[in-house]
N, C-alpha and C positions, 0 to 999 in steps of 0.2 A: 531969756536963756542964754548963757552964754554960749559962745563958741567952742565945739567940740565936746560940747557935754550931749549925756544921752540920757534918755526919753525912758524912763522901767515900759517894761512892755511892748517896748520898738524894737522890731528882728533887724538887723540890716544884712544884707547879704555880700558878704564880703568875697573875692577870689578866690581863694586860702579855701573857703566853705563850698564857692561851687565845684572845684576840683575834688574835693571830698565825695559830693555826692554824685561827681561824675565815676570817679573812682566805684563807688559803690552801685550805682545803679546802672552805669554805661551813659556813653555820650548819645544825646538824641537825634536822630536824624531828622532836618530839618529840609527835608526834601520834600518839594510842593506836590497833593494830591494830584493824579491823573486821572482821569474819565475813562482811560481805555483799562486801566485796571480797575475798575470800578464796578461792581455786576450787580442790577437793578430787573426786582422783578415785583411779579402784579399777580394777587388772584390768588385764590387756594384751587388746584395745585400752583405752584409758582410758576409762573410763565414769565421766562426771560425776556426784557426789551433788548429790542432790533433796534438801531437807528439812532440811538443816544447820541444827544448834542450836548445838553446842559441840564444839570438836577441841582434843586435849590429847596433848600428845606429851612423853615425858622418857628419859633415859636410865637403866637398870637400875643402871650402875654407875661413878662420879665419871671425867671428864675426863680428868683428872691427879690426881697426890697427891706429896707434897712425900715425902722422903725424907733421913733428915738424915744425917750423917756423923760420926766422930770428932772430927773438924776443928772442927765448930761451926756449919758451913754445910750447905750442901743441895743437893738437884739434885732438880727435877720431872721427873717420870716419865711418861709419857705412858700409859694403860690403850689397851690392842689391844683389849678386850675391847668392840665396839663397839653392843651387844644395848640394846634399848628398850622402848616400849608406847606404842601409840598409842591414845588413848582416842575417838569420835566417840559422840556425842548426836544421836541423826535421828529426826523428827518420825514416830511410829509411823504406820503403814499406807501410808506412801508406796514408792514406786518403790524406790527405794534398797535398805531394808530385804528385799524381795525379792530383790534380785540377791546383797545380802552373803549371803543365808542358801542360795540355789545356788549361789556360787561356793566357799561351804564345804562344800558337798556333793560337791565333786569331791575335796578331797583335798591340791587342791593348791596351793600358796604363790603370793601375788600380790603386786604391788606396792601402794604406798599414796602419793601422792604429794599433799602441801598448798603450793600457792603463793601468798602477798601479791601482788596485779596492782598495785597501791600503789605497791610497791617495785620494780617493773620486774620481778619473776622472780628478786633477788637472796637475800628471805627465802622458805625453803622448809623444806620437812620430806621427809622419804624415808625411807620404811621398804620395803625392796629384796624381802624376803621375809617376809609376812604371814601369820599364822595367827589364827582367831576363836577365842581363851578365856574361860571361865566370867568374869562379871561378879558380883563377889557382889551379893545380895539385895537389901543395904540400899542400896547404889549405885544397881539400876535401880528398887528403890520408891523414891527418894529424889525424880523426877521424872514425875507422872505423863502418860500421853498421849507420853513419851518413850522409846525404843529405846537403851539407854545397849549398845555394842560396844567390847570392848576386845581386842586385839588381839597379839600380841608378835612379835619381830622380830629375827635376829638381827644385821640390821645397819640401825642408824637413823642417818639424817645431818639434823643439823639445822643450819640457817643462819639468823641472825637477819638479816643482810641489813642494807642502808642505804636509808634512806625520803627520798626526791624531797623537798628544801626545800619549801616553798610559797613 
């Protein structure tokens, strides 16, 4: 191919275009998430956590995955399988820590729900049905004075959301 030639079906995104859609959409604020604006609760009814150090949520197993074809092309795939782990860090002997440890005494599945107030309520996390599993070793000595709880789910939704310009 030579040089400066272009590709049918190759977007590039030029200056000139993202001021366009800055123009239109507004500029994004790129201002890094905070924990203290962040409100994390447990349990129907929602019981807010005390004590919040660190919440870490990911999915068990990829998005999508491409899939290629004879042809040469491809088609992504969407995984149904929508199962996760939500990780929280809470400041040992507070409030908190009590209720996770009898709410897992009953047995039974809770919600898990992480909201950015930042973001208006658009970034969230949701894990629908919660169960408390072993946390290995080295993860809860890794911080002392800290209660590391990890959690799995078989269905987590996470939304990264859009942050209020300043």
């Amino acid at each position: 191919m030579e040089p400066g030639a272009t590709v049918p079906g190759l977007f590039i995104m030029t200056t000139s275009l993202i001021r366009e859609v800055n123009e239109l959409v507004g500029t994004p604020s790129y201002k890094p998430y905070n924990l203290t604006q962040t409100k994390v609760t447990i349990g129907i009814p929602q019981i807010p956590i005390v004590g919040l150090h660190n919440f870490v949520a990911w999915h068990s197993a990829p998005r999508r995955r491409l899939v290629l074809s004879m042809t040469g092309g491809g088609v992504f795939v969407s995984n149904l399988q929508t199962a996760g782990i939500i990780e929280m860090h809470i400041l040992s002997g507070t409030r908190s820590c009590g209720q996770i440890q009898v709410m897992q005494l009953t047995g039974i599945p809770y919600p898990i729900a992480a909201v950015d107030t930042e973001s208006s309520g658009t970034s969230s996390v949701l894990g629908t049905a919660c169960q408390l599993v072993s946390t290995p070793h080295w993860r809860r000595s890794k911080r002392p004075g800290i209660t590391v709880y990890t959690f799995e789910t078989p269905r987590l939704i996470v939304s990264h959301g859009v942050r209020r310009p300043e």
